[in-house]
LODOKE-408973 format. One line per 4 residues: their letters; for each residue x, z, y of C-alpha. Coordinates in nm, 4 decimals, padded with zeros to 6 digits. Layout:
<sites>
a> X,Z,Y; ...
</sites>
This chain:
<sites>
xxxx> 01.9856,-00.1931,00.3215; 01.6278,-00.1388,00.1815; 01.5686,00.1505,00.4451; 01.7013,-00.0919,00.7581
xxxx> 01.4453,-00.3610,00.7172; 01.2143,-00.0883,00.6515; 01.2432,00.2055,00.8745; 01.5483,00.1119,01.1293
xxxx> 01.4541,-00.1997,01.2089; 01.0542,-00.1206,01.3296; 01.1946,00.1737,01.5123; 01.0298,00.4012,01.3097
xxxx> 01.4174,00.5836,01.2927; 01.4680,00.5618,01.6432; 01.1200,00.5748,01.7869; 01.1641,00.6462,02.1516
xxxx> 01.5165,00.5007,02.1955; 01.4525,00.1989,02.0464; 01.7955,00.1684,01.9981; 01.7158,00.0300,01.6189
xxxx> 01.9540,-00.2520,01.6146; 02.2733,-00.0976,01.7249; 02.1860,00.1740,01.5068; 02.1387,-00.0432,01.2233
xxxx> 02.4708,-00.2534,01.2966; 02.6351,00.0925,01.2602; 02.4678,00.1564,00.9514; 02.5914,-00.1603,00.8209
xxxx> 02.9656,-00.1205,00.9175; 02.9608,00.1783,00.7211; 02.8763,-00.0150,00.4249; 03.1373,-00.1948,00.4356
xxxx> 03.3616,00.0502,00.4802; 03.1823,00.1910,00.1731; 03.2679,-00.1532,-00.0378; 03.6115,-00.1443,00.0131
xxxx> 03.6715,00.1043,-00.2722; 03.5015,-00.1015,-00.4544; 03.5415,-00.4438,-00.3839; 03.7754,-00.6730,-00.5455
xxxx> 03.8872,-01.0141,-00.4225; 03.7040,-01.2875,-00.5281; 03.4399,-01.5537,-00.4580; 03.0861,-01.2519,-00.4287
xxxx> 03.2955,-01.0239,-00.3181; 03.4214,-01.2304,00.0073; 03.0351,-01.3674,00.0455; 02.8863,-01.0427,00.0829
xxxx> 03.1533,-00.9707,00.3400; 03.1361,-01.2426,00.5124; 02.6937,-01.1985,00.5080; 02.7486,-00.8516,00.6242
xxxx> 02.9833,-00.9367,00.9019; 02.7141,-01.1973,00.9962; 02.4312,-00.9400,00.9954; 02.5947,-00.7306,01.2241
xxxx> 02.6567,-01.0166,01.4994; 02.3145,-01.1201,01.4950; 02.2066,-00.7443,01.5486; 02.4700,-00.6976,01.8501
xxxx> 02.3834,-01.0352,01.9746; 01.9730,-00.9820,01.9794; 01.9857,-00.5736,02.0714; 01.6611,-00.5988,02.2712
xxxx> 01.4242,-00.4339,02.0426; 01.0376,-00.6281,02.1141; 01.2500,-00.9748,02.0882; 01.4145,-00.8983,01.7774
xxxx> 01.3203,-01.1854,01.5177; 01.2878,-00.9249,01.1996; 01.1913,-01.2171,01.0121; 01.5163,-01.4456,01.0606
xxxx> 01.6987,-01.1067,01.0265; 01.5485,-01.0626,00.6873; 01.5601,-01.3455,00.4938; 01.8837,-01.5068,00.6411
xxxx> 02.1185,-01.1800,00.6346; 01.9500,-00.8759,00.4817; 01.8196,-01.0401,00.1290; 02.1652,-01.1760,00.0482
xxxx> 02.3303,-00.8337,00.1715; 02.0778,-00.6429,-00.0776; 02.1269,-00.9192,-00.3865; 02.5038,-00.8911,-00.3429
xxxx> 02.4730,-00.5319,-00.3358; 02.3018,-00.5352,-00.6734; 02.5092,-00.8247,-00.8008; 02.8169,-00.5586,-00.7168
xxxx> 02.6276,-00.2792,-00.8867; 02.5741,-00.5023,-01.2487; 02.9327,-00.5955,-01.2211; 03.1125,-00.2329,-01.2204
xxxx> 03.2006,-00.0803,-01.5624; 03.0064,00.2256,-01.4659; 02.6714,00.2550,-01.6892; 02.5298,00.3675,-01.3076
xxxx> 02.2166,00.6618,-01.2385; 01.8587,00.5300,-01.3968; 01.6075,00.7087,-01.2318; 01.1838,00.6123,-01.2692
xxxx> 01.0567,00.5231,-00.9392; 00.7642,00.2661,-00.7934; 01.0575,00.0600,-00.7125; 01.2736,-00.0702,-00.9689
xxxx> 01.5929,-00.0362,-00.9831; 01.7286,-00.3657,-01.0820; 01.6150,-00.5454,-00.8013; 01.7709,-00.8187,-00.5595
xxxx> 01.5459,-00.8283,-00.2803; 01.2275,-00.5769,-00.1817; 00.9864,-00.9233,-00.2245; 01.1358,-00.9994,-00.6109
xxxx> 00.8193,-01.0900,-00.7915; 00.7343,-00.7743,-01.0541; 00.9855,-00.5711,-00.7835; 00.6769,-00.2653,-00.7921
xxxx> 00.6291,-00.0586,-01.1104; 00.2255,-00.0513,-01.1547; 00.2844,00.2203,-01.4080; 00.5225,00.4846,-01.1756
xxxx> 00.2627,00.7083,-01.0649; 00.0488,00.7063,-01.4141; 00.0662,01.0518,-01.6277; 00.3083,00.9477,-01.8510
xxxx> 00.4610,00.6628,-02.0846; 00.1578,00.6860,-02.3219; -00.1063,00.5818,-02.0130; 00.1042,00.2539,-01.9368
xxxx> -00.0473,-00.0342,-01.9131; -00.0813,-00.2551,-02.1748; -00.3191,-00.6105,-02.2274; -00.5715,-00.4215,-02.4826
xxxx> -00.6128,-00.1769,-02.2061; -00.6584,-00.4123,-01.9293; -00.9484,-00.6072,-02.1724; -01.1031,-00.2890,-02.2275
xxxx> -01.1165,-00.1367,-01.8508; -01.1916,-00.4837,-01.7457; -01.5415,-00.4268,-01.9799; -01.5768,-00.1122,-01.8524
xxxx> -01.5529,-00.1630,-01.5183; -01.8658,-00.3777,-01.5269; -02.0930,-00.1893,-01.7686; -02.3944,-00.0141,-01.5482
xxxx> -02.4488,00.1850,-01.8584; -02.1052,00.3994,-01.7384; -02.3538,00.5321,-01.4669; -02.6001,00.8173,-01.5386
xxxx> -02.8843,00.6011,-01.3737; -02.7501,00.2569,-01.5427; -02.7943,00.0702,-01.2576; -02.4430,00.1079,-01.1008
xxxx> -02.0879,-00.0302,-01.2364; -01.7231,00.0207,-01.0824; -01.7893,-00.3448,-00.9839; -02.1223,-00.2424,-00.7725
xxxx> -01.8838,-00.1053,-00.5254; -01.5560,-00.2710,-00.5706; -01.6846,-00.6125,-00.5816; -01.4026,-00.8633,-00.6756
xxxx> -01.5415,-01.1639,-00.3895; -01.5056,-00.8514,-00.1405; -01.1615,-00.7716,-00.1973; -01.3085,-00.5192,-00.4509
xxxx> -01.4895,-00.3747,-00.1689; -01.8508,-00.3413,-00.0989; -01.8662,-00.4939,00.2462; -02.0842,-00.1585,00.4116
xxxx> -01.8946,00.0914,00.6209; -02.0222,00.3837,00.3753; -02.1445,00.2821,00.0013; -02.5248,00.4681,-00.0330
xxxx> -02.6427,00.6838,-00.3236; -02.6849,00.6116,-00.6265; -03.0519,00.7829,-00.6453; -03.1548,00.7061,-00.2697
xxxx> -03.0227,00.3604,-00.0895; -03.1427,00.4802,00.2715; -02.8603,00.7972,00.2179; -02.5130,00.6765,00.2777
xxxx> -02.1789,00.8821,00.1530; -01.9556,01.0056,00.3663; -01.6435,00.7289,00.3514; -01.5721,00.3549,00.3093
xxxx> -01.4785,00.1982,-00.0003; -01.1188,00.1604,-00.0442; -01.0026,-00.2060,-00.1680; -00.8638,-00.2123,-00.5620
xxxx> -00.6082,-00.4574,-00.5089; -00.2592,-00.2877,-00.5586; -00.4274,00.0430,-00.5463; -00.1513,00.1539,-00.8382
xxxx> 00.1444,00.0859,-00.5909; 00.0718,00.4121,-00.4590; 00.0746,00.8094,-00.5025; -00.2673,00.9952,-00.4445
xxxx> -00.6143,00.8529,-00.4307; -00.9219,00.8792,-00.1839; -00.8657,00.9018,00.1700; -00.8281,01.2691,00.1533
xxxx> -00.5391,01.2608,-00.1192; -00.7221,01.4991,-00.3265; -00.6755,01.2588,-00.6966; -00.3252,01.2060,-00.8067
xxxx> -00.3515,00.9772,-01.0308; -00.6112,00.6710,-01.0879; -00.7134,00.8734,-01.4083; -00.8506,01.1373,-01.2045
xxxx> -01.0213,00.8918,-00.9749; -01.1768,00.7580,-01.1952; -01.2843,01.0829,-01.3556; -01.4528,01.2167,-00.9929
xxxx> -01.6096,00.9291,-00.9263; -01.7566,00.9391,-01.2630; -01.8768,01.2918,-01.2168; -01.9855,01.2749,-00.8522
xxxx> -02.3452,01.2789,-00.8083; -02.3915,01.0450,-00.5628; -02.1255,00.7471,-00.7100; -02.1946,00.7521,-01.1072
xxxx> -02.3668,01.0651,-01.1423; -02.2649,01.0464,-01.4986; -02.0132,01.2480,-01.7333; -01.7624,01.1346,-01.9663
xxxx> -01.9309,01.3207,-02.2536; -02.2501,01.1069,-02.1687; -02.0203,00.7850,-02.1717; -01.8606,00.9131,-02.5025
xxxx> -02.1918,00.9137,-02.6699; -02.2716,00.5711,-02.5829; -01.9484,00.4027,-02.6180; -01.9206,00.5277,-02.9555
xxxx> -02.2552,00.4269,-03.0780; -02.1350,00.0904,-02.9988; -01.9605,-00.1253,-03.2547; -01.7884,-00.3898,-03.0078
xxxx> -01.5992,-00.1032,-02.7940; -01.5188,00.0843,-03.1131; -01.2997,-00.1813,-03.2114; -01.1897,-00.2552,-02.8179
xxxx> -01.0577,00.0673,-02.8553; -00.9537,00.1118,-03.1565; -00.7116,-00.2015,-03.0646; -00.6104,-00.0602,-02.6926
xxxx> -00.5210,00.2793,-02.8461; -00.3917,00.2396,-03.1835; -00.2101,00.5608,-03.2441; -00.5015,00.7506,-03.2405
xxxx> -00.7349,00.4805,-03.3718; -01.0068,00.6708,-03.6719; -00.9918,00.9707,-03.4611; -01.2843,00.8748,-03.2393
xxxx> -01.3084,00.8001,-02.8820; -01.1413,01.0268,-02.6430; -01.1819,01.0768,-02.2855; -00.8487,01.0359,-02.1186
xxxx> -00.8932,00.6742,-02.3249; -01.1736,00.5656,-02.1301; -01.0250,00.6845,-01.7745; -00.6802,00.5275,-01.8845
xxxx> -00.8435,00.2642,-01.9893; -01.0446,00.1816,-01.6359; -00.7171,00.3142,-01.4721; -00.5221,00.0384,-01.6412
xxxx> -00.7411,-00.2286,-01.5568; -00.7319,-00.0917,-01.1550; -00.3508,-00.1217,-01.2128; -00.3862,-00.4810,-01.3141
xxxx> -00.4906,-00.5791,-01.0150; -00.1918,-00.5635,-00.8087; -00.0873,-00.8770,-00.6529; 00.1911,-00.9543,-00.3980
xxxx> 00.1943,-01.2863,-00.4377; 00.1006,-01.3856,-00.0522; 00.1750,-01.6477,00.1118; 00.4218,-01.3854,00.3505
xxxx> 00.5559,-01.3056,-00.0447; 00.6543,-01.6609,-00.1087; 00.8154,-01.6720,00.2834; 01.0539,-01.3931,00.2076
xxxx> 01.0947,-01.5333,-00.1080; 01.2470,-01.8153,00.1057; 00.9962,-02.0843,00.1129; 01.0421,-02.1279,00.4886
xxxx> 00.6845,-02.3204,00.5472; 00.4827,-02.0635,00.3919; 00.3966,-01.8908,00.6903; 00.3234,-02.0802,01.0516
xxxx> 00.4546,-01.9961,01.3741; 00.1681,-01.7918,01.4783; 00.1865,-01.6095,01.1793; 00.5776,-01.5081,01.1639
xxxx> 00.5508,-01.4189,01.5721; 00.2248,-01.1802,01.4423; 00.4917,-01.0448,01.1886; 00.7680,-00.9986,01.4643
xxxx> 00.5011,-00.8257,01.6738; 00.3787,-00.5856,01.3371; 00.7096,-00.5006,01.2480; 00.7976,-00.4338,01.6055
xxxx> 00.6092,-00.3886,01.9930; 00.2386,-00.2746,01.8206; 00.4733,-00.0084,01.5259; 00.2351,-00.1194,01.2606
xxxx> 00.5102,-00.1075,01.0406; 00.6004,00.2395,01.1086; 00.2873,00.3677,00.9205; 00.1594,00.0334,00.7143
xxxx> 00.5932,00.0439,00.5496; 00.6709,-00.3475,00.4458; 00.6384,-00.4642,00.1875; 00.3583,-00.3309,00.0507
xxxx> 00.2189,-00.2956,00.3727; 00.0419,00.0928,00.3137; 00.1331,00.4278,00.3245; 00.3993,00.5231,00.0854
xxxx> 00.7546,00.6043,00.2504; 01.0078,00.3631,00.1758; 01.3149,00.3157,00.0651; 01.1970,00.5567,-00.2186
xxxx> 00.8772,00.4674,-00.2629; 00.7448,00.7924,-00.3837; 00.4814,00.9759,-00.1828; 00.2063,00.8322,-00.0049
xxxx> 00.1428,00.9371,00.3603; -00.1616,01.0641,00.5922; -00.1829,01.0037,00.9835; -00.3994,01.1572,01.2610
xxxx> -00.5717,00.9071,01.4724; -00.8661,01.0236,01.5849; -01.1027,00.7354,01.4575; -01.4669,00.8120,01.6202
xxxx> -01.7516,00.7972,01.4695; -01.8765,00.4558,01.5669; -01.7568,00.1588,01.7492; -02.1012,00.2854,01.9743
xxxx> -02.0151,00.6499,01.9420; -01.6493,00.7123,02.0756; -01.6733,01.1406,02.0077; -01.4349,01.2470,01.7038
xxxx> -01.5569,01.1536,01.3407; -01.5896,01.5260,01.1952; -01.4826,01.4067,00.8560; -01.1610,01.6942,00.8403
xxxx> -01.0113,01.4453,00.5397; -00.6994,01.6211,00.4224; -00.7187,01.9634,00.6079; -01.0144,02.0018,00.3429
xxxx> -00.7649,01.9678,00.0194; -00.4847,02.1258,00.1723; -00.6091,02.3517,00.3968; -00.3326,02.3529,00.6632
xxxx> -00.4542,02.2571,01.0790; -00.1770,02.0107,01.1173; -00.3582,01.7679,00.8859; -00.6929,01.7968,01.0351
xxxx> -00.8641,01.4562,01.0680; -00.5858,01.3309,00.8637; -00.6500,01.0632,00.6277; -00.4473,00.8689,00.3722
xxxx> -00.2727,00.5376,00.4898; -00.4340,00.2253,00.3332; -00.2688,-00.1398,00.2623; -00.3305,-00.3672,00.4860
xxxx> -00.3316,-00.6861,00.1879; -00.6001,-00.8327,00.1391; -00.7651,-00.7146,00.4290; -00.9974,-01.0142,00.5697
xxxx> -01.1816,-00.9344,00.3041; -01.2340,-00.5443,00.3120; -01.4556,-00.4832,00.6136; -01.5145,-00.2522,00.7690
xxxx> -01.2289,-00.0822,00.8643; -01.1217,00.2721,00.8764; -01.2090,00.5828,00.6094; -01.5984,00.6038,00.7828
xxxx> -01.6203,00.1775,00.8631; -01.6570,00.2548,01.2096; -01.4567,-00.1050,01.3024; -01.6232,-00.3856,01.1378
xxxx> -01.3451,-00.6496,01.3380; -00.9682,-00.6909,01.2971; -01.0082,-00.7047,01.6924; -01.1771,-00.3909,01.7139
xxxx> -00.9015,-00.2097,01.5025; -00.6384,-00.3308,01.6978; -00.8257,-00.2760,02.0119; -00.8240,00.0969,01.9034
xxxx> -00.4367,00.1097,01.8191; -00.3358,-00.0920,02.1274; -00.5285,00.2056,02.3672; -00.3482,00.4089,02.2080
xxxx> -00.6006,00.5813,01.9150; -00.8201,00.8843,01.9644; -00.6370,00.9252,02.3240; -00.7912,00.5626,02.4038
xxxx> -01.1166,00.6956,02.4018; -01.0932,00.9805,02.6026; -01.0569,01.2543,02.2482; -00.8936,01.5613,02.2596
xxxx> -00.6748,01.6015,01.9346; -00.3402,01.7785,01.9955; -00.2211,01.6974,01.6611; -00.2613,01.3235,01.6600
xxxx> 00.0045,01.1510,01.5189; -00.0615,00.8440,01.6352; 00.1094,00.7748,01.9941; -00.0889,00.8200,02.2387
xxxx> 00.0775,00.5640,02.4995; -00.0909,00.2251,02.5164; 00.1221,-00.0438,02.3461; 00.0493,-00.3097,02.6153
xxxx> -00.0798,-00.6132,02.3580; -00.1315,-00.9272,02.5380; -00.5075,-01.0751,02.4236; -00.2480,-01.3507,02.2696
xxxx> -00.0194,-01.0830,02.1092; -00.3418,-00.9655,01.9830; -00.3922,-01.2685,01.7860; -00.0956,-01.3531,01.6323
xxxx> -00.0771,-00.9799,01.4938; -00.4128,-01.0509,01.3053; -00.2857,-01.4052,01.1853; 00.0003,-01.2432,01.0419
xxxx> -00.2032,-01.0120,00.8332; -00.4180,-01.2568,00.6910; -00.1296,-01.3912,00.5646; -00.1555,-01.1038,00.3612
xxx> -00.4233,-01.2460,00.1336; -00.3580,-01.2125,-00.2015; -00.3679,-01.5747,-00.4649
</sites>
């Protein structure tokens, strides 16, 4: 069910045909095929029936694919098929399969409030977040004296009024302001709901994000035996950590302790509690007209969707929820400069020419507040970003990059289509 609203649905399984909502009303007649083994009669059991029988006329009736209202589909049909799915799954005898992923397993809907695991793609159940962490990394994050110059903090460049951003297309050096680094700063907010970190993937966990950026010259220029020496010279974080990591408390402080510590407070900062949250949650006036047309239009015609995966709007694959993606689209250097960025991104790491110019997919949350866009800021509008997708990416501009991912056909945006897409993800803002 998860994987129609996701992935058959936007097209993204049936990309050129878009033939998505036959193909899902298949998929759903074979669940209920699939229930009859199991299903007993009574009162749920008949309901769910009777919703998936429902959801499968509304997908024959409405098979024209940039029409399609996803968000009627959604809340009226596919959240009571998935919550009487689960209801069916607590009610067997069967102690069922556990299994650890981002998404948890007991879960009615994908937009259930706490439905994301913040800790799934930590190092282990020791590095999980706990309140005396959060306090701690929260301290941490704005100390200057973390930095080798102490004059920069986390929150220098992940400001919380910018959507824990910096608001410049490249942050500059710590030792010289006129030199610039070579990539935007990523937002904060619900950076933990995903695997791998940077645009170029290289970190895989926020523990060894946090330890790079710690380490790199131009960021923090700073090392975590410098910070150890001055945090533990300090009475007040002595006891901060002595409290956040009691097991090894009269040991001294570590290292993994103060990147698990920062890392904790980064995962503390996911929030999907938008107002488009609250609408699938099924408070109907939560989002305006505009806004659930944008959402029809995202999910749909303009295949935002089929990269940017609802809910959590980035990169990582649903149903699973497991591995983050990259995509080739050719960004150019400047909105001014329309030749090829010559950033490589994650051909660098991984070294194979498919994933030249490929970069990690970021959320789109939160993002009226993190301009500029793209891994170098070369868009500093929603308008301009969309601009770019709707000509179809690097192929827009006249760029020659065989292995773009993006397609390279125009997607034929109306100025007005335009508008309600960018609505719809400022509804994205998170409270």
């Amino acid at each position: 069910m998860f994987r129609i609203i996701t992935l058959g649905i936007t097209g993204f399984d049936a990309a050129l045909s878009l033939n998505s909502m036959e193909e899902s009303a298949v998929s759903l007649e074979s669940l209920g095929d699939m229930f009859s083994h199991y299903l007993h009669k009574n009162k749920k059991t008949t309901l769910l029936l009777q919703h998936l029988d429902a959801a499968i006329e509304y997908l024959r009736r409405h098979p024209d694919f940039n029409a399609f209202d996803r968000a009627i589909f959604i809340t009226r049909f596919a959240n009571k098929i998935s919550a009487g799915i689960a209801q069916l799954e607590q009610d067997l005898p069967s102690p069922g399969i556990k299994y650890n992923r981002m998404l948890r397993q007991k879960v009615n809907t994908l937009f259930d409030p706490g439905a994301f695991n913040v800790n799934a793609f930590s190092p282990g159940p020791e590095f999980h977040v706990t309140e005396a962490k959060v306090a701690l990394g929260e301290k941490l994050f704005y100390d200057a004296a973390l930095s080798g110059t102490g004059t920069r903090s986390c929150a220098s460049c992940h400001n919380p009024g910018l959507g824990y951003t910096d608001g410049l297309a490249k942050p500059v050096d710590i030792h010289d302001p006129e030199k610039s680094l070579v990539r935007n700063v990523p937002t904060l907010l619900n950076a933990a709901l995903q695997s791998n970190y940077f645009y170029d993937m290289r970190a895989l966990t926020l523990e060894d994000q946090v330890r790079d950026v710690i380490s790199n010259e131009q960021e923090m220029d700073s090392s975590l035996d410098a910070i150890l020496d001055y945090l533990s010279a300090d009475h007040s974080y002595q006891s901060l950590f002595a409290n956040a990591f009691s097991a090894t408390a009269g040991q001294g402080i570590r290292p993994d302790e103060v990147t698990n510590a920062l890392a904790s407070y980064i995962r503390s900062l996911t929030k999907l509690n938008s107002r488009f949250d609250e609408y699938m949650q099924g408070r109907e006036d939560a989002l305006s007209g505009q806004e659930l047309k944008g959402f029809n239009l995202f999910m749909g015609k303009a295949k935002c969707a089929t990269c940017h995966f609802m809910p959590l709007f980035n990169g990582v694959t649903p149903p699973k929820y497991v591995m983050s993606e990259t995509e080739v689209l050719g960004v150019p250097v400047s909105i001014a400069d329309s030749t090829l960025d010559p950033d490589r991104g994650y051909y660098d790491v991984i070294g194979i020419d498919s994933y030249k110019n490929a970069f990690k997919i970021p959320t789109v949350r939160n993002v009226i507040k993190t301009a500029p866009y793209m891994h170098n800021g070369a868009y500093h509008t929603l308008e301009e970003v969309i601009e770019f997708y709707d000509k179809g990416g690097a192929a827009g501009l006249g760029i020659d990059l065989p292995n773009q991912t993006l397609p390279k056909e125009r997607l034929q945006l109306t100025e007005l289509e335009k508008e309600d897409i960018i609505a719809f993800m400022k509804s994205l803002e998170s409270r």
